[in-house]
Every structure is written in structure tokens, then in C-alpha cells.
KOLBA-480512 format. One record per residue (C-alpha): residue in three letters; z, x, y. Coordinates in nm, 2 decimals. Layout:
// residues N
<node code="ala" zz="Z" xx="X" yy="Y"/>
...
END
This chain:
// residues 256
<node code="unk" zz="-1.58" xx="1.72" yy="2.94"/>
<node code="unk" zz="-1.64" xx="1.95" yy="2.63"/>
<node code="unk" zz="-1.44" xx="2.19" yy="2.54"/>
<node code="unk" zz="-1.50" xx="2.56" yy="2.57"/>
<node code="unk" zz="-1.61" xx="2.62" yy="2.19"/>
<node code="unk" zz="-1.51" xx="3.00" yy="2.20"/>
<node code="unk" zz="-1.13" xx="2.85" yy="2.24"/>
<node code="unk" zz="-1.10" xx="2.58" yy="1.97"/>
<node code="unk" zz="-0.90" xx="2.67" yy="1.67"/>
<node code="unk" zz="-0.91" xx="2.42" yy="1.37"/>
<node code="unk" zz="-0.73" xx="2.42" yy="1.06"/>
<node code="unk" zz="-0.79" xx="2.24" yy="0.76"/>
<node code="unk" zz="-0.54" xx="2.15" yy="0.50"/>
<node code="unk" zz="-0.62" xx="2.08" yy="0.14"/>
<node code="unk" zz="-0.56" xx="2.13" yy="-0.20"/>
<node code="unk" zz="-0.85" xx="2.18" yy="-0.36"/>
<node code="unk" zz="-1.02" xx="2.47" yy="-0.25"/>
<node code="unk" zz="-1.42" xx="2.34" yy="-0.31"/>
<node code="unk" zz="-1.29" xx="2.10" yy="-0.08"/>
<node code="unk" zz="-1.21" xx="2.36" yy="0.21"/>
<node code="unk" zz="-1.52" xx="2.52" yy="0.12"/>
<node code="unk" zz="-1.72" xx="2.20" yy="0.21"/>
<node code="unk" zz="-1.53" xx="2.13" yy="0.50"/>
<node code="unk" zz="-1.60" xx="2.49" yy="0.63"/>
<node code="unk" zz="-1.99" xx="2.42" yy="0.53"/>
<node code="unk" zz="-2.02" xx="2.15" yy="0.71"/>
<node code="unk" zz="-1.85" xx="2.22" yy="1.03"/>
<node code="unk" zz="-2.11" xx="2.58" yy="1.05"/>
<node code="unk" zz="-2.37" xx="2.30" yy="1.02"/>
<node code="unk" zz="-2.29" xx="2.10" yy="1.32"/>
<node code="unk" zz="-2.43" xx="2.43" yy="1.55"/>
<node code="unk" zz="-2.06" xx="2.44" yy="1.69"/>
<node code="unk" zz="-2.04" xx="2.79" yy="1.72"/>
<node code="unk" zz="-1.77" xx="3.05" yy="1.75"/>
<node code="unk" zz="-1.50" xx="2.83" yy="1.62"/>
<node code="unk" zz="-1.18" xx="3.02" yy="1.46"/>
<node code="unk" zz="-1.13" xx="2.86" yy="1.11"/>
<node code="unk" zz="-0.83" xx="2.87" yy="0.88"/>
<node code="unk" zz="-0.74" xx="2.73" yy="0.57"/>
<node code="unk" zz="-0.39" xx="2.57" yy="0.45"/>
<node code="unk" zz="-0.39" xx="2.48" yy="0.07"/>
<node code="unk" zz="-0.01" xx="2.30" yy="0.05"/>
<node code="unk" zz="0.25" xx="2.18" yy="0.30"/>
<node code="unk" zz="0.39" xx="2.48" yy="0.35"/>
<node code="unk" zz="0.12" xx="2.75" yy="0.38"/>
<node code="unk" zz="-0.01" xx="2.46" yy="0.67"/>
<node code="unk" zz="0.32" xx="2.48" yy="0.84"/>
<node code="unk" zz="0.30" xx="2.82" yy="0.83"/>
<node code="unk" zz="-0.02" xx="2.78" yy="1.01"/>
<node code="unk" zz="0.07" xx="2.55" yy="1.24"/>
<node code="unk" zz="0.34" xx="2.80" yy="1.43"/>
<node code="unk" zz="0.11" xx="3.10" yy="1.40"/>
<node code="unk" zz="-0.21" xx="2.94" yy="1.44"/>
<node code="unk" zz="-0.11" xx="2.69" yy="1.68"/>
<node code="unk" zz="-0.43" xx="2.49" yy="1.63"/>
<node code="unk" zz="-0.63" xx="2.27" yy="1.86"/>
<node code="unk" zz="-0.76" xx="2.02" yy="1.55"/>
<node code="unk" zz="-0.58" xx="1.98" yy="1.26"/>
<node code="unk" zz="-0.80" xx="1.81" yy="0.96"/>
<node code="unk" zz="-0.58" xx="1.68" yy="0.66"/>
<node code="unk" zz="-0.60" xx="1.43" yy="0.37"/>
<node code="unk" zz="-0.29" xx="1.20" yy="0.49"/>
<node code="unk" zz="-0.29" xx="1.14" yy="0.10"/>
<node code="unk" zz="-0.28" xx="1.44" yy="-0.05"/>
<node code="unk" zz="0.03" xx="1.51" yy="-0.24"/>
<node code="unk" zz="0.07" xx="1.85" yy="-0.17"/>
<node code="unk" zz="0.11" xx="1.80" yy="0.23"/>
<node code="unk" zz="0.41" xx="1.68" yy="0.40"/>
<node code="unk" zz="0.22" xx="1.45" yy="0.59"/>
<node code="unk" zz="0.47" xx="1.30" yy="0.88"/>
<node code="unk" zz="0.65" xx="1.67" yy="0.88"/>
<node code="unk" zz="0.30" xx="1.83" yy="0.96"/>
<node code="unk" zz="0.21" xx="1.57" yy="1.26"/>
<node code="unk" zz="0.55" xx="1.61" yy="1.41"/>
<node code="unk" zz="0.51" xx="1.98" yy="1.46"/>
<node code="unk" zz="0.18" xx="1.98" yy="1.54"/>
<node code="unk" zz="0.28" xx="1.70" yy="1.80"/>
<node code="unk" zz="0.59" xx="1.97" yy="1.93"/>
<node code="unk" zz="0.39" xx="2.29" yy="1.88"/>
<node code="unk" zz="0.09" xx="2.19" yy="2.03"/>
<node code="unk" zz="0.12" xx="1.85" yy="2.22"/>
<node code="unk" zz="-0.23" xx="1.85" yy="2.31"/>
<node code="unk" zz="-0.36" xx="1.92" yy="1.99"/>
<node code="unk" zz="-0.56" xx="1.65" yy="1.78"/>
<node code="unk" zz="-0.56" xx="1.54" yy="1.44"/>
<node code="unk" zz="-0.86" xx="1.40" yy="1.23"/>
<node code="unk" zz="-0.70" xx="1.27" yy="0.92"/>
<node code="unk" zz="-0.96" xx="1.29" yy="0.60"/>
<node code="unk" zz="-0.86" xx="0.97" yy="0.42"/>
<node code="unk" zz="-0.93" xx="0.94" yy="0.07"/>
<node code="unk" zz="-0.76" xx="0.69" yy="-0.20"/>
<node code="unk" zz="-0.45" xx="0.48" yy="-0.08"/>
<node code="unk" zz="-0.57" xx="0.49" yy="0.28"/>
<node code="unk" zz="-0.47" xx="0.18" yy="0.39"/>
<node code="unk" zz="-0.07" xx="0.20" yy="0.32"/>
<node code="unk" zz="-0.13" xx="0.56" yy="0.49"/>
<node code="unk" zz="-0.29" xx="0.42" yy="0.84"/>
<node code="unk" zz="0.00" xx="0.18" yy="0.88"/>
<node code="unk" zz="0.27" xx="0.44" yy="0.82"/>
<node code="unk" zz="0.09" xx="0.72" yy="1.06"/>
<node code="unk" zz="-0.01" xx="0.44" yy="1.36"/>
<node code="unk" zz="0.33" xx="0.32" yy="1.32"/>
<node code="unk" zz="0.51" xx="0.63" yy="1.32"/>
<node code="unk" zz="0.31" xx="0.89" yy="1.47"/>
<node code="unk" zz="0.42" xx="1.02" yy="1.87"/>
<node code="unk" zz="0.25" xx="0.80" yy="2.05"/>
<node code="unk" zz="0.09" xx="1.09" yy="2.28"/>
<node code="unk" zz="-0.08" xx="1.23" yy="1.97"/>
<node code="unk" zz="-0.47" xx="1.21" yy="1.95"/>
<node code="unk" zz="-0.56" xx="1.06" yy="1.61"/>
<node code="unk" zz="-0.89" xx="1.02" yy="1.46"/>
<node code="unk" zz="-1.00" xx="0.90" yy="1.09"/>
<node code="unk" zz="-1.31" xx="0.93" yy="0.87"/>
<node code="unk" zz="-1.33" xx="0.86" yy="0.54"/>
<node code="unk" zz="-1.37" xx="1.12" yy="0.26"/>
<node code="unk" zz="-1.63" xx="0.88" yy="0.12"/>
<node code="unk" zz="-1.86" xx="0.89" yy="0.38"/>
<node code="unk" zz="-2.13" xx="1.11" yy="0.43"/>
<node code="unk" zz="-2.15" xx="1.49" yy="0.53"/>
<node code="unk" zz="-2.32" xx="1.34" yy="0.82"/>
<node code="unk" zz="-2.05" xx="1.11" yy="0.93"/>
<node code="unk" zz="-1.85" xx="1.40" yy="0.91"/>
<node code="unk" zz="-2.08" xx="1.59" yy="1.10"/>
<node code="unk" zz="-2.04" xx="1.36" yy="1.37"/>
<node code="unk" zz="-1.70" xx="1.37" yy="1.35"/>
<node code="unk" zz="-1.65" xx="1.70" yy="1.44"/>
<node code="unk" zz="-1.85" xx="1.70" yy="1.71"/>
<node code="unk" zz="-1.65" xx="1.41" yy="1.84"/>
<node code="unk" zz="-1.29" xx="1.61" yy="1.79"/>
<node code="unk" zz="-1.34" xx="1.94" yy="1.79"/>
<node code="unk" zz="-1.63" xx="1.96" yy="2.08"/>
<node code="unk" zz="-1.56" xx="1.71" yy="2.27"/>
<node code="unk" zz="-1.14" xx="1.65" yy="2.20"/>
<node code="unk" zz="-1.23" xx="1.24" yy="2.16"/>
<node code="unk" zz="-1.08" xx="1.01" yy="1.91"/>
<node code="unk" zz="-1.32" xx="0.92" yy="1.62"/>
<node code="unk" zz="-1.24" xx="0.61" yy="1.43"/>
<node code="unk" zz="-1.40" xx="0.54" yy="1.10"/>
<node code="unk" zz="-1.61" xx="0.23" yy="1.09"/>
<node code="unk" zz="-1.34" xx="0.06" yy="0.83"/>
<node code="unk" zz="-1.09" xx="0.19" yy="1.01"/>
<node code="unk" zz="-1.16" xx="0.08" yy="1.31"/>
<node code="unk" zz="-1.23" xx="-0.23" yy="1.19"/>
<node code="unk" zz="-0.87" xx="-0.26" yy="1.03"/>
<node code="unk" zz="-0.69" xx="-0.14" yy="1.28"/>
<node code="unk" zz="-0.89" xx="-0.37" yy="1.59"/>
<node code="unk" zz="-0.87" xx="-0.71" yy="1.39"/>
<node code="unk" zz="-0.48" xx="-0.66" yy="1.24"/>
<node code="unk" zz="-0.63" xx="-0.66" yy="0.88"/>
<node code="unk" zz="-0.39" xx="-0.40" yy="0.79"/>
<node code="unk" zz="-0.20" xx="-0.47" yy="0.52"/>
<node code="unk" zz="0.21" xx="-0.52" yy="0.53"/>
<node code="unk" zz="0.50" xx="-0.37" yy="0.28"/>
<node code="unk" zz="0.52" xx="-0.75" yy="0.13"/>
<node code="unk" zz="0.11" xx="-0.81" yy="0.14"/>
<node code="unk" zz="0.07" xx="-0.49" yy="-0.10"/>
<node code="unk" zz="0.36" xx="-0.55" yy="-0.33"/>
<node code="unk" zz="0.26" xx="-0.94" yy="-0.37"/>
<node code="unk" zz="-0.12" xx="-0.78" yy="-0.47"/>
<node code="unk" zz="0.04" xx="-0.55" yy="-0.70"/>
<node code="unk" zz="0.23" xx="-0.81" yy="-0.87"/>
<node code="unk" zz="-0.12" xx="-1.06" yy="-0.86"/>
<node code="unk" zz="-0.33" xx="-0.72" yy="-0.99"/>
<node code="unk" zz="-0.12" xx="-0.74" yy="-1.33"/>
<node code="unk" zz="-0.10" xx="-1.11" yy="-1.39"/>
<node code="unk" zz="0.21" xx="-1.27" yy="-1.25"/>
<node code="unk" zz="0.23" xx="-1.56" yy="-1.14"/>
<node code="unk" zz="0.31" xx="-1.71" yy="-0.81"/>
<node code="unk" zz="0.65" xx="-1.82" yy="-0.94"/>
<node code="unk" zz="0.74" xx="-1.53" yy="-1.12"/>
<node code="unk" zz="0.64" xx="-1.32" yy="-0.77"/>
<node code="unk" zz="0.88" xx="-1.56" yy="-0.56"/>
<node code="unk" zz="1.15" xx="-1.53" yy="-0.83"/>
<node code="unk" zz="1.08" xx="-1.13" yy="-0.80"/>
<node code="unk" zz="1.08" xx="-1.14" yy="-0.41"/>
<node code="unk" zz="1.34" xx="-1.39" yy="-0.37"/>
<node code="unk" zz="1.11" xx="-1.62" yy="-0.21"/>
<node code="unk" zz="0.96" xx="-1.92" yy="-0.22"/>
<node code="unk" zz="0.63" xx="-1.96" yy="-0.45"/>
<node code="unk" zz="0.48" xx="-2.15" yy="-0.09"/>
<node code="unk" zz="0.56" xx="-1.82" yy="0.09"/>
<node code="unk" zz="0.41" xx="-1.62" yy="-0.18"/>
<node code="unk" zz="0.07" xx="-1.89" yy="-0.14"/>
<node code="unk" zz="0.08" xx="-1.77" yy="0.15"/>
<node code="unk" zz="0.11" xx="-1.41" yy="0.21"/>
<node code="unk" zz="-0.16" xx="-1.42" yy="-0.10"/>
<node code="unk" zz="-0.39" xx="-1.61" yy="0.18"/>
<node code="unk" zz="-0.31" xx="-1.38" yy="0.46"/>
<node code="unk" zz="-0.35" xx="-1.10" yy="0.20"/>
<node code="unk" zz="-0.73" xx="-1.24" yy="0.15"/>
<node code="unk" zz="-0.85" xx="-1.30" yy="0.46"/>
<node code="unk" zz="-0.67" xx="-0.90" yy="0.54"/>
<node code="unk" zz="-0.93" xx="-0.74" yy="0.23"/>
<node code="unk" zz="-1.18" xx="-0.96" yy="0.21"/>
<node code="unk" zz="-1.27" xx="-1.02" yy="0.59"/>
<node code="unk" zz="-1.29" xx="-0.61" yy="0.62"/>
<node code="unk" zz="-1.66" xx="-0.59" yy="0.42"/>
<node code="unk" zz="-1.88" xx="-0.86" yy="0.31"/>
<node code="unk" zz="-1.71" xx="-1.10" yy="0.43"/>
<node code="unk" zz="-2.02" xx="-1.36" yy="0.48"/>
<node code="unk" zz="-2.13" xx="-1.29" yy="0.12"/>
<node code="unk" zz="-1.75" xx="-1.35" yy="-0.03"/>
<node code="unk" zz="-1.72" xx="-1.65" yy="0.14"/>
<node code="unk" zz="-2.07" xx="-1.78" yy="0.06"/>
<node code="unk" zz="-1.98" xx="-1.72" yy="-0.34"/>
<node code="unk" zz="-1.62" xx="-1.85" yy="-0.35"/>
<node code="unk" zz="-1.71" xx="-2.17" yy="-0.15"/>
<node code="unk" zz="-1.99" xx="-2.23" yy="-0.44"/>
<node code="unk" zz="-1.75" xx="-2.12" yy="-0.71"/>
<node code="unk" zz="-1.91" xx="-1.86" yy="-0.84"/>
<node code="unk" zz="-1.60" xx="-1.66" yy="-0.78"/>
<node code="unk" zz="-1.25" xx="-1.65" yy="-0.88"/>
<node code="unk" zz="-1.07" xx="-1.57" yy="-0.57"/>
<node code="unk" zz="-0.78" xx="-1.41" yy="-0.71"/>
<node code="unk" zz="-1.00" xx="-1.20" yy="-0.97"/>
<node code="unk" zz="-1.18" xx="-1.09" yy="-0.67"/>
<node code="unk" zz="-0.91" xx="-0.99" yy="-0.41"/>
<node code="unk" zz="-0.79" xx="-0.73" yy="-0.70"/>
<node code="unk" zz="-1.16" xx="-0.62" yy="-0.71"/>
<node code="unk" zz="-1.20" xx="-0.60" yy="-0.34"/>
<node code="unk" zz="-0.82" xx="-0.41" yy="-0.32"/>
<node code="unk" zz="-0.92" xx="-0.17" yy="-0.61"/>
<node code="unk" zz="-1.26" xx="-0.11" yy="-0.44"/>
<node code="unk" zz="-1.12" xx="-0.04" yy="-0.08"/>
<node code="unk" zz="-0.84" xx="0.18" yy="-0.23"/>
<node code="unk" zz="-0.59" xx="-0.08" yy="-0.12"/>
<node code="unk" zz="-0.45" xx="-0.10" yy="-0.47"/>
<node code="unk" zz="-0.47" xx="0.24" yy="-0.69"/>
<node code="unk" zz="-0.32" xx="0.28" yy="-1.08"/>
<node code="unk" zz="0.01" xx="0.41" yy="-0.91"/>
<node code="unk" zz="0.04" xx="0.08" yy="-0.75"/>
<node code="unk" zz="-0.01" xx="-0.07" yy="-1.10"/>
<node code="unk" zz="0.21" xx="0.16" yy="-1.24"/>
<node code="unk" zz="0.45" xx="0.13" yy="-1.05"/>
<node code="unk" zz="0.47" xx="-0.31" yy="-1.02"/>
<node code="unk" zz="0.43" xx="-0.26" yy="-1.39"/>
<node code="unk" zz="0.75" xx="-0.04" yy="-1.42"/>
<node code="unk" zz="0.92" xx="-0.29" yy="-1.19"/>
<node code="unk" zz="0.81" xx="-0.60" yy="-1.41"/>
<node code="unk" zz="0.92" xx="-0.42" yy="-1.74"/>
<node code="unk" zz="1.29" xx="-0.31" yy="-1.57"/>
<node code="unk" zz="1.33" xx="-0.72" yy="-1.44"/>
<node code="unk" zz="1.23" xx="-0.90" yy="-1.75"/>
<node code="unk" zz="1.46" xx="-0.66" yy="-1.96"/>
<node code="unk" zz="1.74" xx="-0.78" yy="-1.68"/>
<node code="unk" zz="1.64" xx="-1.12" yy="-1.70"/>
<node code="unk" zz="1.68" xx="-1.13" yy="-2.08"/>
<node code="unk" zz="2.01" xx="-0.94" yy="-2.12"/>
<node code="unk" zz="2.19" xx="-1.20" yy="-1.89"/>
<node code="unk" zz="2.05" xx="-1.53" yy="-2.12"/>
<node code="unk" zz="2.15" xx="-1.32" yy="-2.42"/>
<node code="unk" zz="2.49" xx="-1.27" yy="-2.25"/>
<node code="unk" zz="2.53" xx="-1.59" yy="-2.12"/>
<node code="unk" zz="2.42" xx="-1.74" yy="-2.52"/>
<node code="unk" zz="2.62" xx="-1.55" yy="-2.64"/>
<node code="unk" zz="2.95" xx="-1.68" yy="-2.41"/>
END
């Protein structure tokens, strides 16, 4: 049944203010009429919202670094029970869907779009949520979530380590694994990114060799915002601060 339009409040929370204004555009565009809109630009300006406002859809980038992401969909999930969420994913969406479906109240209507698709999908979104309170699921998403392709903790720090050039012995050395466990999750880890889009066409070019498999699961990580520079960053940081380890203790144990 559709919602009476006159009594749907929605918020949207964002930093970037051209960003809000978009939103706003677009949702005036989808002839949904009558709607009361606010704006939230940081965590807590939105929580602000949240116990004033009390709204019925909540629209948030779950990546954005300015919102306290799980602290904003437990009180929207106290506050307003029935309330829905459509969560604006952009960047490392992936590690972010996992967290959320894992943690998130189970009662809590959840919907996902990606900030890469178009104003239309959008569109369509908010017709879905706001008009019509149903769940939306982004194609990928959907995808990702239906077929288990969603990475694990171990899969993305095993493709941060592959991403800057370690090897499969130096990653079960790291872990504290065994470099046929690390084969392994790597395989899992491929069939997770690579069996999300083109999957027919990957296959088709590694079987023929015109690919290097490992080359292109970083591409295909990088591409789907499974891996970002942080993650680079970050497993280089953690490379640099275990080699330096590793060397003190042959120096020390030379030197004894």
C-alpha cells in the first residue's frame, strides 16, 4: 500500500552540500509531492535531526566520514522503529554492506543504491522507499548479498597484501597461515569479485591467457571499490612496521 505522501518525512545526510542539493533535485523530480525535506551535513547535526525530525526515510552515504554510521541506524532503529533507511553507497561499499547486514537490528528496513548510478536509478529508488516504504536493493548489491560474494575480514586483507606485491608466503608468514590457505582464500577471493560483473568475459580471457589473474583481481577490486588507496595505505604501513620487526630480531639474534 502507498504511503500517504503528505506524511513522509525524509532526511538526507551528507557532507557535501552540492550533494544534498542533487539529492533534493532529484527527489522534486520523481512528482512525489508534498514531502517534508531536511538536510543533515555531519553526524551530529543528523542526530539532531533524528530526535526532532523523527523521520520516516533516512538517506546516508554509509561511507562518509563525517557520519557515525552504526550510531545513526541505531537511533533511527529506537526513535522511529518503522522508519527505513536507503544507504547512498559510494567508495568502500563492500566492507560497509557486510558490517550494516551484520550488525544492523534485524527489524530495520534497509535499502541500497549506488552513488554511481544514474539520477534515474535514483529516481526509482525513491519511489520504491519513500512512496511505497519497500526495500530497494541495488543491482550489485543485490547480487552480492543473494550469491554470498561478499567479501570476509581475511578475503580483503589477503587482497590488500596481493594489491602491493607480496607474495603468497610472505602473506601466510603475515597471517600466520599456511601459504595453501592463503591459495585459497585468494581463490575464494576471485570467484567473490570476479563472479559479481563480467564474469563470462573474465573467464573467457584468463582461460585463453590473455590475462593475468592476480593482476586482474586487483583491477576488478580497485574498479568495484573493494580495495581503495586507504586499503593500500594501510597494508603498506603494516608491511613497512613487519619487515622493520623482522629485521631487528636477525640483527639481534647476529649479533648474540
Amino acid at each position: 500500500m502507498v504511503r500517504s505522501i503528505n506524511s513522509t518525512r525524509v532526511l538526507i545526510v551528507d557532507e557535501l552540500r552540492i550533494v544534498r542539493e542533487h539529492f533534493a533535485d532529484i527527489l522534486n523530480k520523481t512528482g512525489l509531492q508534498s514531502i517534508a525535506l531536511r538536510e543533515a551535513s555531519d553526524s551530529q547535526s543528523a542526530q539532531e535531526q533524528i530526535s526532532v525530525f523523527r523521520p520516516d526515510v533516512t538517506v546516508l552515504d554509509p561511507g562518509s566520514a563525517c557520519a557515525n554510521v552504526m550510531g545513526l541506524v541505531a537511533q533511527v532503529s529506537v526513535t522511529s522503529p518503522d522508519a527505513r533507511i536507503l544507504f547512498w553507497c559510494s567508495g568502500r561499499w563492500q566492507p560497509v554492506v557486510r558490517l550494516l547486514e551484520r550488525s544492523s537490528p534485524s527489524h530495520l528496513s534497509r535499502s541500497y543504491i549506488l552513488k554511481s548510478r544514474t539520477d534515474e536509478d535514483l529516481a526509482l529508488a525513491l519511489q520504491c522507499v519513500v512512496a511505497k516504504d519497500c526495500v530497494y536493493l541495488d543491482q550489485t548489491v543485490r547480487k552480492v548479498l543473494s550469491e554470498g560474494h561478499l567479501l570476509t575480514d581475511i578475503d580483503q586483507e589477503i587482497l590488500s597484501y596481493i594489491a602491493i606485491g607480496m607474495t603468497d608466503k610472505a602473506i601466510a608468514i603475515r597471517s600466520g597461515t599456511s601459504s595453501r590457505t592463503v591459495q585459497y582464500r585468494v581463490a575464494a577471493a576471485f570467484g567473490k569479485i570476479l563472479g559479481v560483473e563480467g564474469a563470462d568475459e573474465n573467464d573467457y580471457m584468463l582461460r585463453n591467457g590473455f590475462l593475468n589473474s592476480r593482476v586482474r583481481l586487483v583491477i576488478e577490486s580497485l574498479r568495484q571499490s573493494v580495495l581503495s588507496l586507504e586499503h593500500l595505505e594501510e597494508a603498506e604501513t603494516s608491511l613497512r612496521c613487519w619487515s622493520a620487526a623482522n629485521l631487528r630480531g636477525r640483527k639481534q639474534q647476529h649479533s648474540s
